[in-house]
N, C-alpha and C positions, 0 to 999 in steps of 0.2 A: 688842652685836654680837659674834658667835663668829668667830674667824680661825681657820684653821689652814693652813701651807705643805705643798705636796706632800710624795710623798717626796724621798729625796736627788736631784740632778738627775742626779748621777754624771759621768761622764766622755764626750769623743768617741771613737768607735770608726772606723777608715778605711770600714771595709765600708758605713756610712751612706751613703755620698757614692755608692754604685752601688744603693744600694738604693731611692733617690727620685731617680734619674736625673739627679742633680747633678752628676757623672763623664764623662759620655756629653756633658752638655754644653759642659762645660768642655773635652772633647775635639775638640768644634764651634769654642766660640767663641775658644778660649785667650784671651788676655792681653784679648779683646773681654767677658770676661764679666762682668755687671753686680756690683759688691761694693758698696751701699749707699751709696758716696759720694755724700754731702749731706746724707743723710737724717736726719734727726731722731726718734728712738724713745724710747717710757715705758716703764721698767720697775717693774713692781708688784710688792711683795713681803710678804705676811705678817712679821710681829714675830715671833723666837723666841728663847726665853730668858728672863733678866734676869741685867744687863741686854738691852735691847731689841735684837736686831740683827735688819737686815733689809736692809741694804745691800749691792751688791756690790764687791769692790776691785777699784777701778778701774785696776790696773797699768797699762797705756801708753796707754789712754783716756781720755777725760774726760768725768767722771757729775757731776749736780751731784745734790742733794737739792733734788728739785722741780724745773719750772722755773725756771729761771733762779737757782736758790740757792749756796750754796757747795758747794765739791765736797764729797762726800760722806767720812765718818771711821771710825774705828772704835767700834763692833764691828761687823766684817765678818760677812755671812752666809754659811757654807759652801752651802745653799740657791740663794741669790741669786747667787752664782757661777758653780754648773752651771748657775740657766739662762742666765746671762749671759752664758757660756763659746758656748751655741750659739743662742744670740738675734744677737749680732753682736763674739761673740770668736773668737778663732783657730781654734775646733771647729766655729764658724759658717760659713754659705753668703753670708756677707754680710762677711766681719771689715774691711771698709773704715768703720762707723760706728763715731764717737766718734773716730776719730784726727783729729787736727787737721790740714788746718783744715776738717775737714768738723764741724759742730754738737754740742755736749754732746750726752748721754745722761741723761732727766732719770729721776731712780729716787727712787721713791715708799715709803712702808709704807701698805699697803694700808688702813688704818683712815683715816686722813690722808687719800689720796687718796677714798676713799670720801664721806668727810665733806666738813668744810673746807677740806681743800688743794686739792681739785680738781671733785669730783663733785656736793658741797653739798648731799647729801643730808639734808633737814631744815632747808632754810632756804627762803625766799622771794627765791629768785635762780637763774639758770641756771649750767650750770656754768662754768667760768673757759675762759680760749681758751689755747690751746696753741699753739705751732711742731710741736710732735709730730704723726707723722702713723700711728704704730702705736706700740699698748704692747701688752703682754705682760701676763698675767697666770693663772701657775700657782701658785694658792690656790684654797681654797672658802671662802666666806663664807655669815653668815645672820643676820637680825638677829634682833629677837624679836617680828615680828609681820607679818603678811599685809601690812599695811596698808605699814611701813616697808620692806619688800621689792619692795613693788610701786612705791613709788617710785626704788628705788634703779634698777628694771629700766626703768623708763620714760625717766630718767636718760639713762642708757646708751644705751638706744636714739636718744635723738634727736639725743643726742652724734653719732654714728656718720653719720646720714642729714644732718644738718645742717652737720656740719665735713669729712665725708666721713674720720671718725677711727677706723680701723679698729682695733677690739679684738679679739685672740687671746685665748680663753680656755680652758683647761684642764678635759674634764669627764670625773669618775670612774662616772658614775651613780648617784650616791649619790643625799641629801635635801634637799642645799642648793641652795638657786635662785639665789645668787648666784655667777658671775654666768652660769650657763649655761642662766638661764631666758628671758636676752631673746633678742630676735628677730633682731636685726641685727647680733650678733656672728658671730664664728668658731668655733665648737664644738671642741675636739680631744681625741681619745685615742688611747692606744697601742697598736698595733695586735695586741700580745701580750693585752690586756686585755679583750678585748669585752661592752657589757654587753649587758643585758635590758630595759632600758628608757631611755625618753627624759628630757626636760627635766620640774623637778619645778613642776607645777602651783601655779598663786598664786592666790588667792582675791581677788575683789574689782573684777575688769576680768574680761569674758568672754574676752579678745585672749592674757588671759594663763592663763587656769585651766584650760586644757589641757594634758596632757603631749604634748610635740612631739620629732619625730626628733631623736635626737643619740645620737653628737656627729656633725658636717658632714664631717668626713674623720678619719682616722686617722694617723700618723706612727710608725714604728719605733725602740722606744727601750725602755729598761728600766722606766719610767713617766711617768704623764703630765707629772707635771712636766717633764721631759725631752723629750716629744713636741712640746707646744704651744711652746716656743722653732723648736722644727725648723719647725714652720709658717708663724711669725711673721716668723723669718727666707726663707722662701721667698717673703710675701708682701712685703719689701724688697726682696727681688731683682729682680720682676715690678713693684715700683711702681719704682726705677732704669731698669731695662729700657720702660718709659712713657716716665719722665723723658728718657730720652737720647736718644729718636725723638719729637716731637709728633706729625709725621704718623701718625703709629699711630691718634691718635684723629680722631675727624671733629668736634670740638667742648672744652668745655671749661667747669667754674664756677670761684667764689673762694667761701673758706671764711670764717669770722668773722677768721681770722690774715689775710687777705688774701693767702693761699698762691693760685695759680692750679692747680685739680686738672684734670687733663686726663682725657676720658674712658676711658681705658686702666685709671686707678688708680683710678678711683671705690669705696666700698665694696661694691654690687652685684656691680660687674665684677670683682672682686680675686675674690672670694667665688666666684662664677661659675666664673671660671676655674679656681682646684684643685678645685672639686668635677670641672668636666668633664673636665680633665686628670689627675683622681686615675687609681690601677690599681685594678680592680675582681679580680684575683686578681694573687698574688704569690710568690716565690721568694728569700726573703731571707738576708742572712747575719748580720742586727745585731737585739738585740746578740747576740753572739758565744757568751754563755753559752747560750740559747732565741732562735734568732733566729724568731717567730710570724711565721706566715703565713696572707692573706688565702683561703680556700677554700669553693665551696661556695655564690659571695656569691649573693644571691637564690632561691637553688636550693629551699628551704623554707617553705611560703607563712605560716609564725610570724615569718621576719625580714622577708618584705617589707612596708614600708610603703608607705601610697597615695599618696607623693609619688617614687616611684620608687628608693630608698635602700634598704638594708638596714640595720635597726636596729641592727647590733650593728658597724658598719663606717661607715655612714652613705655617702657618695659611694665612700669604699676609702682607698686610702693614697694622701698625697702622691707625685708625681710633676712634679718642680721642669722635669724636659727637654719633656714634654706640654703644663706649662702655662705651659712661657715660649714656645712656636712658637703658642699661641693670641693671644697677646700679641702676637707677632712677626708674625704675620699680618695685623695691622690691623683695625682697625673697620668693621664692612661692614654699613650699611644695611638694614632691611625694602623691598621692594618699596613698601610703603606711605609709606616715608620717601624713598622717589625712590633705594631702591635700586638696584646693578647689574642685579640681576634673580635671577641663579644666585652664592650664595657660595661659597666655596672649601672645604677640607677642614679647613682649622682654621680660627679667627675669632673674631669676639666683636661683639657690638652694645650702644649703650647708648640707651633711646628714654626722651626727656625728656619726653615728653608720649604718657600712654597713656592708654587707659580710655573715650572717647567722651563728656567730658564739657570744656565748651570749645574746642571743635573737634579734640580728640585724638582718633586712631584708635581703631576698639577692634578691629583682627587688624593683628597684625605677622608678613606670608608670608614665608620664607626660601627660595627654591626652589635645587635643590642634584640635581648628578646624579653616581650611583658610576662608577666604572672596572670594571675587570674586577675582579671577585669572586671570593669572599662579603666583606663590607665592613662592618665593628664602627662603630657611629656612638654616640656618647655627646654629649646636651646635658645643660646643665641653666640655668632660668631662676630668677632671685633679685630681688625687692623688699625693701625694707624695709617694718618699721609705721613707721605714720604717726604722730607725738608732737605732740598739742597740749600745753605748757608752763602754758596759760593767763594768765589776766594781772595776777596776780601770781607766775608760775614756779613755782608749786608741784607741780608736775605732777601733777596730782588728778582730772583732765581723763578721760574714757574713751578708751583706745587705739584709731585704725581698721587694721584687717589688711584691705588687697582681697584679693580672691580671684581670683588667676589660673590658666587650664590649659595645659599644653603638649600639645601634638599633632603625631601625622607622618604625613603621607598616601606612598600611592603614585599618582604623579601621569601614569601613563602615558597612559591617556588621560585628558584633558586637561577633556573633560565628563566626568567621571565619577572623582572621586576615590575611591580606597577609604582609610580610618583604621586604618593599622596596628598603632597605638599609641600612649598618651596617658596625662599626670599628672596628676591632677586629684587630688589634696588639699582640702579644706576648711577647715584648720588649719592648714597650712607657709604660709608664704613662700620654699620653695622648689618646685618640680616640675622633674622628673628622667628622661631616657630613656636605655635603652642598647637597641638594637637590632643585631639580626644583618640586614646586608640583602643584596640578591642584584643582584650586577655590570650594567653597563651598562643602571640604570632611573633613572627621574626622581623625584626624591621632592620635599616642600616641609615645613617645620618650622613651625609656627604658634603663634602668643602670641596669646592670648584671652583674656577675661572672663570668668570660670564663668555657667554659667547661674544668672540669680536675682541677679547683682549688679548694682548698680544702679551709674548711669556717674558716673565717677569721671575725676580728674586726675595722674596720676602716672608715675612712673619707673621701670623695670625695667632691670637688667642680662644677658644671657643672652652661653654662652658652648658653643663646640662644637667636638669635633676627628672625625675618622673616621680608620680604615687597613684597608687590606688583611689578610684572617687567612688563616691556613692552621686546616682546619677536622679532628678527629678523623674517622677512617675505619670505620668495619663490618660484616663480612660475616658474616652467620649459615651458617655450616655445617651444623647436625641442627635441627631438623627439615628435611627436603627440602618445598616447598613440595606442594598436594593430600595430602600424606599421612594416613592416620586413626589413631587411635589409642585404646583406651580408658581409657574413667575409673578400672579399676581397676590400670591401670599406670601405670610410674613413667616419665614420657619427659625424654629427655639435650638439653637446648638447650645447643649447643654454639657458638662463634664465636671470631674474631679481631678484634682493634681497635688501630689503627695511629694516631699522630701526627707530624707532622714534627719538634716539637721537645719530643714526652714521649715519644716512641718507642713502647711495647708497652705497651699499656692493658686488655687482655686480661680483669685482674682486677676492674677496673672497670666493665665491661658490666653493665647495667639491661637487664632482661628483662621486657615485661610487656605482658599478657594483653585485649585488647577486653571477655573477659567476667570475668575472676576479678583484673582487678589485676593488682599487683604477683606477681613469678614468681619473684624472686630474683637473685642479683649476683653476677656470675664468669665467667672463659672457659666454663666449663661448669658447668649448673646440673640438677640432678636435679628436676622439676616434677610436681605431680600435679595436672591441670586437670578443670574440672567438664565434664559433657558439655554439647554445642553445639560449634556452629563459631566457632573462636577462629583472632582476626587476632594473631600473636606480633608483639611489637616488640624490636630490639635497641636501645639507642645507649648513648651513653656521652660524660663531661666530659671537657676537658681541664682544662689545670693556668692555663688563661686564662680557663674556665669557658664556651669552646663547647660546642656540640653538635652531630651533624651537619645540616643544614638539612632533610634527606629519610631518616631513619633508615630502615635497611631491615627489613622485616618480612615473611612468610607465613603462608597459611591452612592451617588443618588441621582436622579433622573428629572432635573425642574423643565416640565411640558410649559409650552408659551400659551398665555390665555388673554391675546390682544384685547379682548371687551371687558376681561374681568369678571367675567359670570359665573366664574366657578367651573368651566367645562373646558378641557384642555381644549385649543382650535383642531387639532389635529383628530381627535375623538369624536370631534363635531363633523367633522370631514368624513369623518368614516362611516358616520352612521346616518349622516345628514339630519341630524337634529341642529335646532341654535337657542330654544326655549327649556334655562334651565329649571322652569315648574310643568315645562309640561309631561304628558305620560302618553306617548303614543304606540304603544304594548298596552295599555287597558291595566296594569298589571298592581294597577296602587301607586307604583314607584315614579317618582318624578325622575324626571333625565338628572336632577342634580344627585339624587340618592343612587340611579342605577353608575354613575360616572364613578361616584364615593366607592360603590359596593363592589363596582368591576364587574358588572352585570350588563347585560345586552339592552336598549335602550327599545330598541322595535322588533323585539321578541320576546313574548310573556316567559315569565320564568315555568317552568313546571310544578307541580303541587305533588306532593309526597307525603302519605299517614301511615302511619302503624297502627294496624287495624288489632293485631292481634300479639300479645296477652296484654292489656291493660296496663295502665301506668301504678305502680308497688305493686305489683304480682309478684308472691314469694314464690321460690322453689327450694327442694331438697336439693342436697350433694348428690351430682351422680344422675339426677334426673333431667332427660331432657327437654327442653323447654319449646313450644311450637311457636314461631316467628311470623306473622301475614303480614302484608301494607300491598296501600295501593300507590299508584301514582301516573296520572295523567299531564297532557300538554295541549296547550291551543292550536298548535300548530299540527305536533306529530300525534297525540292519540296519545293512546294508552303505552306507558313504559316502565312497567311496574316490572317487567322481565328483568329489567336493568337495576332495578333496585339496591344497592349498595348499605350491606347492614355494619354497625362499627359497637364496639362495646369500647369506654373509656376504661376499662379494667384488663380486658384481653385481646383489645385491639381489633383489625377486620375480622368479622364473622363469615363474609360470603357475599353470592351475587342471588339474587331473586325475586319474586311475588312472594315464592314460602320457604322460611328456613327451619330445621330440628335441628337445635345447638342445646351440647350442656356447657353452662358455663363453671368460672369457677368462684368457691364460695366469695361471699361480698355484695359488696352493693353497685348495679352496674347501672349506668348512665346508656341508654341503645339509644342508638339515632341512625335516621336513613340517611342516605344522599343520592341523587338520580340527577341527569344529565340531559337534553335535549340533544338534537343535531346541530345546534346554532351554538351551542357549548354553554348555555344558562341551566345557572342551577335551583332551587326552593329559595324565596326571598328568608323564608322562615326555617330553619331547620329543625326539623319533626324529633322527638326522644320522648322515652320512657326512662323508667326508674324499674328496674328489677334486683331484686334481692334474692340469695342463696344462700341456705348455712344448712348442715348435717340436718339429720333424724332427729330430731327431740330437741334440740335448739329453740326453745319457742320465742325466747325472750330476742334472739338473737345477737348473745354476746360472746362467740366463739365458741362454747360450752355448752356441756349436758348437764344440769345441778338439781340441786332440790328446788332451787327455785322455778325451776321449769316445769318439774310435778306438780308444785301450789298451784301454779297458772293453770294446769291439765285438769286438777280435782276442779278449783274455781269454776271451768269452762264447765266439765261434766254434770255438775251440781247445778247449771245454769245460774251463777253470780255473777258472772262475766261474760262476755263476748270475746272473739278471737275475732282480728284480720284475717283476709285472707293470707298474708305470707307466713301470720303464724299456725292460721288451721294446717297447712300446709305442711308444715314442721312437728304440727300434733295428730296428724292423722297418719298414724305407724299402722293398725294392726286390721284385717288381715293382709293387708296389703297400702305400700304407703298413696296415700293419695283417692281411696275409693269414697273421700266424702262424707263419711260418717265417723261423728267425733264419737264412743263411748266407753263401757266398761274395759272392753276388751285392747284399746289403743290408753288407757291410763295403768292397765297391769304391764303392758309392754314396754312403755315407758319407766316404770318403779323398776324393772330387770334391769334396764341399761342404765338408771342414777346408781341402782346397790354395787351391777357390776365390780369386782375387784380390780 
């Protein structure tokens, strides 16, 4: 058999404690937060040196060597220290185990524990019964054959299922299957570390010649040795926090110690819980030197696996404050088990009897409705394999793994589910959902039997939290939506993208294409698309790894321009042009400006004037105003009948050669528009400027004042000149408009400034 111990375990760093949410809760619970007192743990350690050291020193604790042995001596292991240091010493989330009078600490060298001292790998006997109710163990081991491997794993496993003795294991990715090839352990690595692949396949049992997700979560640390304590230790926290409520659980067994385990800490449910309370993206500060962070998680269809995980993260990084309020929440029933009905937003179930065989169910419904939205829901459901011992313990026995799926409906109406999302592995014993759902709808969570498995008796733990997100924002700026554009140009997809708590994500917009894919990454991207009508998409992640539920997008129309000349082929087709400078309408316009302007290429546009009142022609309120234009064409003549007059202040005025419109006060912008038969309209669009304001308004500032008298005397005295839109304005009396400024239009004016 090959040992070897992790790296150094190294040191605690503060920052840990906010980076798995141990902080936040300690902030909750103060002086109520659970530190392991009672609890009983094994710590397992490789041999290193000679001579053999593998023990930790035990300073103000008490470790025995073994259960129940003498305390432990020297040579201390530096090794066994760090991890001991954050397993359940002072660095730890738990430093209340080993002090008296709460239970030894029993610490093992992992060859011993392996073999003879505990796990008796290689004899005809089960393994020994412990008080322990977690050990630790950051080594890799391997013996030298499939055969003594597979028993070692089988071991382990039934350990686990049968004492409910949860093992923390430490996994690099490496080639050693012990012990991160069984099934019913705790997987961990570092979350700096992430590998490429899962657990290493054992020959000789189908349950185990698989390679399987891992590791099950990750923890922040320098390496894995260092990680897997950090978990080990969260799983004491969460089996305390059990201990200290029973109501938490709806039930309960006893183990070979005749320890009473309550459904809270069962191995399933412990498991259950950090994965569902793990962080699926992360922001960290440990350690201090490279503090790695989770990103990205799922995003890539290389890391997801079919049990819901991403390979190189597994559930994500602990999170001790997520998965102590699933804990905290209580055990809450299937429908099938005579549950409430509707569960809460965090939770956990433990069904002792599943599968449809013996009278056990085979669906366990969770029905569950969000609040106001969008709403992050994460389960995840866990069993163990099944370990026949046989009867002489030699575990030689073939392993059973059922097969179960998780599933989530939207359950709004009520006949008619839809399946929004679902685990189905083939291979785990676990399945795994994270879903983004949308506010105020009813959904149901479902534990089932794969199709094809045949009914079965057994136990599952499942575990689940949801909350409220705030979701990235973005608005595509360029293209404007209907626009066209051709394939031989280069078009600017431009946008903005906002979050509440990453702020300006801009650089991280995904652009991309209904017909060509991917378009490129950035507030603004330079694109060259094929032709056809393409639906653009923007969106973009955040740093929690949403996205927006309804990304916005538009159509645009890229015409193919095989020569490159600037003129769609198809446009060219139509009007049989192919010289984009020539002008064969006479009209000015070259075929590239008539293509640009959407104008007819071999049809002169029409010409259109407003002949009549002049450009700043004022008027009175109330008076109305005479309208003329001409407008002819090359082709059809005179179509000045068709005339189309528009005011940008009151909008269409009418159709004709001549209009009498009053407008309303203001400064109005009039322009023609006229049409041919060919549907071309004025290259140039014809307008005037008219203005309107009351009676006596000379100056034109909404108002009759004195200051409009001055300008009136001014004009009358002949010191000044009036425009015409102000004569217009000062020619009140005896009638407004008859053209003559004098005495009698400046008395008529002084009426209406005294006016009361």
């Amino acid at each position: 058999m090959a040992l070897a111990a992790g790296a150094p375990a190294g040191t605690a760093q503060a920052a840990y404690v906010d980076d798995v949410g141990f902080a936040l809760l300690q902030a909750e619970l103060g002086a109520a937060t659970p530190d392991g007192t009672g609890l009983t743990v094994t710590q397992v350690e490789a041999c290193n040196g000679d001579p053999c050291a593998w023990a930790p020193n035990p300073g103000s604790r008490s470790i025995t060597a073994g259960d129940g042995g003498p305390a432990v001596s020297e040579p201390f292991s530096g090794h066994a220290n760090g991890v001991g240091s954050k397993f359940y010493g002072d660095a730890s989330t738990t430093p209340a185990i080993g002090i008296l009078p709460s239970p030894s600490i029993a610490a093992y060298e992992a060859g011993d524990w392996l073999l003879g001292g505990f796990l008796r790998a290689g004899q005809s006997a089960r393994p020994n019964v412990t008080p322990s109710r977690i050990a630790n163990h950051s080594y890799i081991a391997s013996f030298g054959s499939d055969a003594a491997n597979l028993e070692v794993l089988r071991r382990l496993d039934w350990l686990v299922a049968t004492d409910e003795y949860i093992q923390v294991v430490g996994f690099t990715g490496g080639s050693s299957p012990i012990l991160s090839s069984a099934l019913n352990i705790i997987a961990v690595n570092n979350t700096g570390a992430p590998t490429n692949n899962g657990s290493r396949a054992v020959a000789g049992d189908a349950a185990y010649a698989v390679e399987r997700t891992r590791p099950d979560l990750v923890a922040p640390a320098a390496n894995t040795s260092s990680a897997t304590p950090r978990v080990a230790s969260a799983v004491a926290l969460l089996m305390a926090a059990a201990q200290a409520d029973p109501a938490l659980s709806n039930g309960s067994t006893t183990n070979r110690d005749g320890a009473t385990i309550l459904n809270a800490e069962r191995s399933e449910v412990v498991k259950a819980v950090l994965m569902a309370g793990a962080d699926r993206a992360t922001s960290n500060t440990h350690p201090a030197t490279d503090p790695a962070n989770i990103t990205g998680y799922r995003i890539n269809g290389a890391d997801q696996t079919a049990n819901g995980l991403d390979r190189r993260y597994g559930a994500g990084q602990l999170n001790i404050h997520n998965s102590y309020h699933i804990i905290a929440a209580g055990e809450q029933d299937s429908v099938e088990d005579a549950g409430a009905g509707v569960i809460g937003s965090f939770g956990f179930d433990y069904d002792p009897a599943f599968g449809g065989s013996n009278s056990s169910n085979t669906e366990g419904t969770y029905f569950f409705a969000t609040a106001a939205g969008p709403v992050e829901f994460i389960a995840s459901l866990v069993w163990n394999i099944d370990i026949d011992p046989g009867p002489r313990s030699r575990f030689d026995r073939t392993a059973t793994l059922h097969n179960l799926d998780l599933l989530l409906y939207d359950v709004s109406d009520a006949q008619n589910w839809v399946l929004l999302q679902q685990s189905a592995s083939t291979i785990d014993n676990t399945e795994n959902l994270r879903s983004l759902l949308a506010g105020n709808t009813s959904y149901a969570l479902r534990v089932q039997p794969a199709a094809g498995q045949n009914a079965f008796r057994w136990d599952y733990g499942l575990a689940w939290r949801s909350r409220v997100v705030n979701l990235p924002s973005v608005i595509i700026d360029t293209p404007a939506n209907g626009t066209s554009f051709l394939d031989s140009e280069t078009i600017t997809l431009s946008g903005t993208a906002t979050d509440v708590e990453d702020g300006d994500l801009g650089l991280s917009i995904v652009w991309s294409s209904s017909l060509d894919g991917s378009a490129g990454t950035g507030a603004t991207v330079n694109a060259s698309l094929s032709a056809g009508n393409h639906t653009l998409t923007a969106t973009v992640t955040d740093s929690d790894g949403f996205a927006p539920l309804s990304p916005p997008s538009v159509q645009i129309n890229v015409l193919a321009d095989a020569d490159g000349d600037g003129l769609a082929d198809a446009w060219e087709a139509l009007f049989g042009v192919s010289d984009p400078a020539a002008d064969p309408d006479g009209d000015t316009l070259t075929n590239l400006e008539e293509f640009q302007s959407g104008s007819n290429p071999v049809d002169a546009a029409p010409v259109a004037t407003i002949l009549t009142p002049a450009d700043g022609f004022g008027a009175v309120q109330g008076a109305p105003i005479e309208f003329s234009a001409s407008a002819t064409d090359t082709e059809d003549g005179n179509l000045a009948a068709g005339v189309q007059w528009f005011s940008d202040l009151d909008g269409p005025l009418g159709t004709g050669a001549t209009l009498s419109v009053v407008l309303s006060n203001g400064q109005h912008q009039i322009s023609v528009m006229v049409t041919d038969s060919q549907g071309a309209a004025p290259v140039n669009q014809t307008s005037i400027t008219v203005s309107v304001a009351m009676p006596g308004d000379i100056n034109g500032d909404g108002s009759v004042t004195v200051s409009d008298l001055l300008l009136m005397e001014q004009a009358a005295t002949g010191n000044i000149s009036l425009t015409q839109p102000q004569m217009s304005r000062a020619d009140l009396y005896p009638t407004n408009g008859d053209g003559i400024l004098d005495v009698a239009d400046l008395l008529a004016l002084q009426k209406i400034v005294r006016a009361p």
